[in-house]
C-alpha positions in Angstrom: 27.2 -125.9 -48.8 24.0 -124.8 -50.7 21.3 -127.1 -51.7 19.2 -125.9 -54.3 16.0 -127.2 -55.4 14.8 -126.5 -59.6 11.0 -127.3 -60.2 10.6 -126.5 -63.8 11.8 -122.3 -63.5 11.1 -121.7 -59.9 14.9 -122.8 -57.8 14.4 -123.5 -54.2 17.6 -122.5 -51.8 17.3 -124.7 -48.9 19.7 -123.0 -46.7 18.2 -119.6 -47.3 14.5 -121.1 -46.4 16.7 -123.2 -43.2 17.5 -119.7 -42.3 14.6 -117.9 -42.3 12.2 -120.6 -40.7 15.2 -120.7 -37.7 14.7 -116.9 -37.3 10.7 -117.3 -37.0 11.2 -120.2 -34.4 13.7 -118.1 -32.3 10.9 -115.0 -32.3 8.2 -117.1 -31.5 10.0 -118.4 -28.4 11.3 -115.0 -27.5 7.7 -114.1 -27.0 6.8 -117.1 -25.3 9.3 -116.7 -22.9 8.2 -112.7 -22.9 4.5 -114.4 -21.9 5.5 -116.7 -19.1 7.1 -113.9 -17.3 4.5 -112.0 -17.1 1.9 -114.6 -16.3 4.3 -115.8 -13.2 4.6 -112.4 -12.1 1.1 -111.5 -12.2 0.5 -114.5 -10.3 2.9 -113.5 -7.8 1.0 -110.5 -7.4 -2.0 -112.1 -6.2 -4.9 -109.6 -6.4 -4.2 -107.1 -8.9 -4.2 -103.5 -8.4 -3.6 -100.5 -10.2 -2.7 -97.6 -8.5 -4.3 -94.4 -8.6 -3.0 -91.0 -10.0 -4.4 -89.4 -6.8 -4.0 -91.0 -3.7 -4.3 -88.1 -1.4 -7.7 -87.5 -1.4 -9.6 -85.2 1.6 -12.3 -87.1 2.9 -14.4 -84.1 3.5 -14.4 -83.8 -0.5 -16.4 -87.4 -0.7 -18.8 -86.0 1.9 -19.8 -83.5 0.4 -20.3 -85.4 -3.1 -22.3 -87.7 -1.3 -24.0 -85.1 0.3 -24.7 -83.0 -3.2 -25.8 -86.5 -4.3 -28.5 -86.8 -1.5 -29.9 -83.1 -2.2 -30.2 -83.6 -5.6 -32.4 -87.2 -4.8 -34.2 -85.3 -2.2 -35.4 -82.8 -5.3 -39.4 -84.2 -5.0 -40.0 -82.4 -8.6 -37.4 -84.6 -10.2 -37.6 -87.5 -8.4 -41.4 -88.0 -9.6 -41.2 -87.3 -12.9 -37.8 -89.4 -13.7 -39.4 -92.3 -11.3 -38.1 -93.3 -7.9 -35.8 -96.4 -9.3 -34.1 -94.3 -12.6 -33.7 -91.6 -10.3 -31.4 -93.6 -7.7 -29.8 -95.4 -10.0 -28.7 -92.3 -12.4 -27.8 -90.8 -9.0 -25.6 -93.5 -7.7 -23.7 -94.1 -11.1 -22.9 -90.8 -11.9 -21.7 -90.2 -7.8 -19.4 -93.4 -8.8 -18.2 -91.1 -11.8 -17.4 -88.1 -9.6 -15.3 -89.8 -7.2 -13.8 -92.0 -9.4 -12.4 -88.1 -11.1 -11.2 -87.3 -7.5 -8.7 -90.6 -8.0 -8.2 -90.3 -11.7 -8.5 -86.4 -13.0 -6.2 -87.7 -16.1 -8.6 -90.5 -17.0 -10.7 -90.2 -20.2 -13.1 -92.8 -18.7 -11.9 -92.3 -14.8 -14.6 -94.8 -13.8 -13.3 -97.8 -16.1 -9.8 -97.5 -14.2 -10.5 -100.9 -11.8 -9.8 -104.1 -12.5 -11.9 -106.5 -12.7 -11.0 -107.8 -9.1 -11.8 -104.6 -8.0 -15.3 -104.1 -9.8 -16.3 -107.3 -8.2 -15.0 -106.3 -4.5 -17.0 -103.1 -5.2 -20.4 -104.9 -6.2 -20.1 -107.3 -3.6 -19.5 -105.1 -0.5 -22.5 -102.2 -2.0 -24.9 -105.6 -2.3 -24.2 -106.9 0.6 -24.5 -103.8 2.6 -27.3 -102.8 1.1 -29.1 -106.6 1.7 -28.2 -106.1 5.0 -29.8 -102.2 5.2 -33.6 -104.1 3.8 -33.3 -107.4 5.9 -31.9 -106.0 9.3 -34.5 -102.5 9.2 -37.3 -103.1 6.7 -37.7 -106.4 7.1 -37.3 -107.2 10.4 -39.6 -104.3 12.0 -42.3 -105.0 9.3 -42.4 -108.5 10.7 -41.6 -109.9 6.9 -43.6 -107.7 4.9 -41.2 -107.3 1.9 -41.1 -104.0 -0.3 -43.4 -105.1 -3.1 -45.4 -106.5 -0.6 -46.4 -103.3 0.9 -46.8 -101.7 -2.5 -48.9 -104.4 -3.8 -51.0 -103.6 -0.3 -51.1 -100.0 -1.2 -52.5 -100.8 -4.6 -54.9 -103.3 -3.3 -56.1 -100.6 -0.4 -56.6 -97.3 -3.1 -58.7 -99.7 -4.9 -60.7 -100.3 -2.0 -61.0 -97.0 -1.3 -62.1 -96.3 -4.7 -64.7 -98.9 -4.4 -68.5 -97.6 -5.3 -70.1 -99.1 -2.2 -66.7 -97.4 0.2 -67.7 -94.2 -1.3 -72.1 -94.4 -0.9 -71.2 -96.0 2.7 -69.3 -93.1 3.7 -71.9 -90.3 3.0 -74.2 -92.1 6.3 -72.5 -92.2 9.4 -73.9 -95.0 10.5 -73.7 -96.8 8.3 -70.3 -96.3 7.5 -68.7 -97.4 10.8 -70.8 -100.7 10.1 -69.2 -101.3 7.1 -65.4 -99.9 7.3 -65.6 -102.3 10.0 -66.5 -105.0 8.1 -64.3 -104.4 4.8 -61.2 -103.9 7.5 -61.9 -107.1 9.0 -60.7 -108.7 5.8 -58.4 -106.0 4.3 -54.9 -106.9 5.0 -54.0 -103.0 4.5 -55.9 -102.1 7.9 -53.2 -103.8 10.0 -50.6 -102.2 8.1 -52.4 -98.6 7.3 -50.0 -96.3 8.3 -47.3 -97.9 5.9 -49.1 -98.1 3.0 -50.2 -94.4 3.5 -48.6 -92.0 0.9 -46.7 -89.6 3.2 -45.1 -92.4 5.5 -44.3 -94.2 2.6 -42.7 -91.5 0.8 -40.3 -90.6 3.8 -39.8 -94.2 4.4 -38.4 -94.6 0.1 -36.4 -91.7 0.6 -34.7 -92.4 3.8 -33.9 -96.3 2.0 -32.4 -94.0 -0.9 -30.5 -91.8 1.0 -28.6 -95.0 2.9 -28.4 -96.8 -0.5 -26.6 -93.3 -2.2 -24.5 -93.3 1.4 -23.6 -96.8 0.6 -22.5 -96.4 -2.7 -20.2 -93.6 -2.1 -18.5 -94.9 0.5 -17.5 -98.5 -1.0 -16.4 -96.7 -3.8 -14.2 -94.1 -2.2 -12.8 -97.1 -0.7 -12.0 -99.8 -3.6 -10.4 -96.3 -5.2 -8.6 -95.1 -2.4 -7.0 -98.8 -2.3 -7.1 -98.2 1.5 -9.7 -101.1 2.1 -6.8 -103.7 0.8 -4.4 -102.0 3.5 -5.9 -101.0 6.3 -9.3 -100.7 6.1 -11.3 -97.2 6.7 -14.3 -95.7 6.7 -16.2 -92.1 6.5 -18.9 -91.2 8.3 -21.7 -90.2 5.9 -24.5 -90.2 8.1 -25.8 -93.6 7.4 -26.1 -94.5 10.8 -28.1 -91.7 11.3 -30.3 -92.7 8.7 -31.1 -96.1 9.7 -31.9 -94.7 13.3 -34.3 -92.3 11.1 -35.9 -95.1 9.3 -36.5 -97.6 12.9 -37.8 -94.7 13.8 -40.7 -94.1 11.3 -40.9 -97.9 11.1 -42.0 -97.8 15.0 -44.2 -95.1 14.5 -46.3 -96.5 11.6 -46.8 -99.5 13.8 -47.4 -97.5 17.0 -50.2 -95.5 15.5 -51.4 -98.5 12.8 
């Protein structure tokens, strides 16, 4: 039966317009029912993953890109003139890149291959391991002196030393055991000297960027190795070592403070 609709010259078929509305209803609903599949199995996936095109990677191969990484921070020259903080943080992104190549070689952007379950695991274990590095070490053996504490010290005691009456009271003898005495007495710097000196400083910052770099590469190796959602392991990259290092200096500076 056709039903036909005339407004003026324009005739409407019904059935024809019947037809073609029924078709757009049955696609819609085939892609709804196309979406609800796959949200109920991604849901029954739990945390998403994506497997990597590499999964057989040698461990000694993320050593020694953390290791290249460290040398390469250790580079004095470069480290002063990019600045201490640009310098780390170039460091640690572009060791993120190179391993991420070791698990991805195929990848135009190797390093944008985790999911964003993934990229959050990865931030949270560096930043907590990394809190834990300045709170259990620094912290703790400075007996609360925080980083931008001591640096604010070290400002406060060059400007001291640059002081006009510091300077004419150290050409007399005398005269200037009378009055370093005095100007220590209430210079909070005196009781932490040997921190706030250049050279104890320096290997102190590079010893805390060596174990932030270590850090880095190993929580990335493994959040792309996927091993960490399996059964969980580590490399040892020396950090370890490096805290021992940095107690070490810590105890000295106070020793000899």
């Amino acid at each position: 039966m056709l039903i036909f609709l005339e407004i003026g010259p324009i005739t409407i078929d019904f059935s024809m317009l019947i037809s073609f509305l029924i078709g757009v209803s049955f696609g819609f609903f085939l892609l709804l029912l196309i979406y609800l599949y796959a949200v109920l199995k991604s849901l029954n996936k739990g945390l998403k993953l994506r497997h990597a095109d590499e999964t057989d990677i040698d461990e000694e191969e993320i050593k020694w890109l953390i290791e290249d990484a460290q040398s390469q921070f250790k580079d004095k020259d470069i480290r002063n003139e990019v600045g201490y903080s640009r310098h780390l943080q170039n460091i640690a992104a572009e060791l993120t890149v190179d391993i991420a190549k070791k698990f991805y070689p195929k990848s135009k952007y190797p390093y944008l291959e985790l999911t964003v379950d993934e990229s959050l695991n990865l931030a949270h274990y560096i930043t907590d391991r990394i809190e834990a590095l300045l709170q259990g070490k620094i912290l703790r053996l400075t007996r609360g002196w925080t980083l931008a504490r001591i640096y604010e010290l070290n400002e406060t005691k060059t400007k001291i030393d640059q002081n006009k009456f510091v300077k004419a009271a150290k050409k007399y003898s005398k005269v200037t055991k009378t009055a370093v005495a005095v100007i220590n007495a209430v210079n909070p710097v005196y009781w932490v000297r040997k921190l706030t000196k250049e050279t104890a400083m320096n290997i102190i910052m590079v010893r805390i960027g060596l174990a932030i770099i270590a850090i880095t590469g190993e929580e990335t190796y493994k959040i792309y190795s996927k091993k960490v959602f399996n059964i969980e392991k580590t490399i040892d990259t020396g950090v370890e070592d490096i805290y021992n290092e940095l107690t070490e200096d810590l105890e000295k500076a106070g020793e000899e403070a």
